[in-house]
TORMIVO-21656 format. One record per atom (N, C-alpha, C, CB): residue in one letter; x, y, z. Coordinates in steps of 0.001 Angstrom, whole numbers, padded with zeros to 6 digits, always signed. Glycine has a CB too. Layout:
BEGIN
AXYZ/...
***
This chain:
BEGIN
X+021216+090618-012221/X+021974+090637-010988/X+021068+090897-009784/X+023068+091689-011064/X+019895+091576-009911/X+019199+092021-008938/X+018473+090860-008507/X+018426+093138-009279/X+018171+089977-009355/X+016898+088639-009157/X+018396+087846-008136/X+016068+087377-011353/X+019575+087805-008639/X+020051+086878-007470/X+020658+087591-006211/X+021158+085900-008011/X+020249+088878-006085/X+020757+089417-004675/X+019236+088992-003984/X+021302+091408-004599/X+018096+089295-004587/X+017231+089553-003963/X+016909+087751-003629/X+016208+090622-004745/X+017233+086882-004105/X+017493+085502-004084/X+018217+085495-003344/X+017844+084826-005053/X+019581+085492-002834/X+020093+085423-001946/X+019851+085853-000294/X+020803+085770-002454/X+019035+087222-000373/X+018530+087467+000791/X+017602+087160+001421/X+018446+088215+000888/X+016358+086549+000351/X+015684+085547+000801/X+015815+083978+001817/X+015412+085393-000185/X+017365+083628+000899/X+017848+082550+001384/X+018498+082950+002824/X+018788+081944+000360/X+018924+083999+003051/X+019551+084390+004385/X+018536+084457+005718/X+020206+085851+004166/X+017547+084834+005024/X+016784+085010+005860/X+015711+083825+005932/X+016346+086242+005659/X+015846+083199+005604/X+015250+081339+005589/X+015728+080883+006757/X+015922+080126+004273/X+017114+081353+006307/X+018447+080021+007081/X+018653+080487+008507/X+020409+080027+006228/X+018046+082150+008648/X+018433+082640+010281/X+016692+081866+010364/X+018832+085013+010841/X+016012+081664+010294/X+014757+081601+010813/X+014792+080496+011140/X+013702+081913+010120/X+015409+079197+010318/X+015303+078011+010772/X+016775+077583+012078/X+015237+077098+009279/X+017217+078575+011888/X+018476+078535+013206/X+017251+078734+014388/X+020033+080214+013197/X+016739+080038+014482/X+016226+080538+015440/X+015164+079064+016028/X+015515+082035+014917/X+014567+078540+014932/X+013546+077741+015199/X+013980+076370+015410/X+012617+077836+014219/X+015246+075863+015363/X+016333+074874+015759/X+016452+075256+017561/X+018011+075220+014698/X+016882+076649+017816/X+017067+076939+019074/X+015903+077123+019873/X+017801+077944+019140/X+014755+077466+019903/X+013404+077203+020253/X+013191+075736+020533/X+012496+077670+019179/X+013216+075239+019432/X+012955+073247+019642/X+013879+073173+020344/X+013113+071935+018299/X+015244+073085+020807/X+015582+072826+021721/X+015326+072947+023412/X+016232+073082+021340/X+014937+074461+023484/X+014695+075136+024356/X+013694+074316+024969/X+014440+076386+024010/X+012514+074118+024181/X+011069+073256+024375/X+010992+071959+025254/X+010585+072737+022957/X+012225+071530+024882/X+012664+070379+025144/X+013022+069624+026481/X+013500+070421+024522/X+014031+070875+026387/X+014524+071246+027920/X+013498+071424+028668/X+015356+072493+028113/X+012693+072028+028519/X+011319+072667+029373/X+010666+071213+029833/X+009997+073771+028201/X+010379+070567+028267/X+009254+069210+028594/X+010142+068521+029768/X+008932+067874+026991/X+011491+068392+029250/X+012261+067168+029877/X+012197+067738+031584/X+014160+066953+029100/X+012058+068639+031973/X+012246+069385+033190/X+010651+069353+033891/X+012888+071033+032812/X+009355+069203+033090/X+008344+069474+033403/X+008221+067793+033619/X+007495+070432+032453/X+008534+067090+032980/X+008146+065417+032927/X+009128+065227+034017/X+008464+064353+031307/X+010076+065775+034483/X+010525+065258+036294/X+009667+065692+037278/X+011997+065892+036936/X+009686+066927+036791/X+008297+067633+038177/X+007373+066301+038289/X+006887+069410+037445/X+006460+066130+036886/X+005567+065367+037099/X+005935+063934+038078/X+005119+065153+035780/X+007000+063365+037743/X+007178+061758+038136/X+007518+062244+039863/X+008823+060683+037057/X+007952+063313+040000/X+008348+063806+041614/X+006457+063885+042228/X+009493+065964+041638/X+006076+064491+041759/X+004974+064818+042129/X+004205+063078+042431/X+004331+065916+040913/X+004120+062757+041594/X+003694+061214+041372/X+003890+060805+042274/X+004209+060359+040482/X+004948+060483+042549/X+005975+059494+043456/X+005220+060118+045039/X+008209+059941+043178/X+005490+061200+045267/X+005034+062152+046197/X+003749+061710+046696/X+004952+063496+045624/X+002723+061854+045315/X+001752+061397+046204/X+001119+059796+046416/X+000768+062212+045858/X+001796+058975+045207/X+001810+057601+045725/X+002280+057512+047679/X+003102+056741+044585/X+003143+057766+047819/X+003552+057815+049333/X+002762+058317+050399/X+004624+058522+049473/X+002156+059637+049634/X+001049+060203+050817/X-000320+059341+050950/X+000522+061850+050410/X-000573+059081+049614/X-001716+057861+050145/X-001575+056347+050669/X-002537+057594+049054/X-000200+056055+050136/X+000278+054746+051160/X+000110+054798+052803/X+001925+054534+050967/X+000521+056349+053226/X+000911+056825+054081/X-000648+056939+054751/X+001847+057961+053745/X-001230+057304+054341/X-002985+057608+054613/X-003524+056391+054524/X-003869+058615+053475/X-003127+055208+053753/X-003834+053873+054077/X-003860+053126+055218/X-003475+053054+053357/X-002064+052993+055657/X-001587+052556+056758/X-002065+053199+057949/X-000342+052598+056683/X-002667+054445+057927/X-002373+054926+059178/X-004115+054859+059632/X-001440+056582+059166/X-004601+054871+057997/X-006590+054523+058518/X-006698+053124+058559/X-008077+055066+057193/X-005727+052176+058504/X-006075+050888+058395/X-006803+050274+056884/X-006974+050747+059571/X-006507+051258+055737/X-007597+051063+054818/X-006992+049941+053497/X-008093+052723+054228/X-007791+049456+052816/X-007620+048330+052211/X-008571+048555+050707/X-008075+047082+053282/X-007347+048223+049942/X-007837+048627+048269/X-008758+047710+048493/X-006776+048390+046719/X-010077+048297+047257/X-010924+046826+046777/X-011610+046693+045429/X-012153+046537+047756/X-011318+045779+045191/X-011782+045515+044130/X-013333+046083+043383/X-011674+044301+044325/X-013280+046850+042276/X-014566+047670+042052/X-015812+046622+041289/X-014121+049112+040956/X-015100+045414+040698/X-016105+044679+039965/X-016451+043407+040713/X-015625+044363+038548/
***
């Protein structure tokens, strides 16, 4: 009787760990998905500031090769 309590509490404590670690991966997620807008804001942001800095020096991409 003792091998399946002590079996059983093993299993309890498996099953909270992989909850906990279900709610973490989520959490993570949220974070990336929230950090990958910053990024494309930021992006966007400074695509515009150097558009903004081309037009205003008169400057002109060129070709490097």
């Amino acid at each position: 009787m003792a091998v399946k309590k002590k079996h059983r509490k093993s299993h309890d404590a498996v099953t909270r760990r992989i909850s906990v670690l279900r709610w973490e991966i989520e959490e993570r997620k949220e974070e990336l998905l929230e950090l990958a807008q910053l990024l494309q804001q930021y992006e966007f942001s400074a695509q515009v500031d150097l558009r903004c800095l081309a037009d205003d020096f008169d400057i002109k991409p060129v070709s490097l090769i």
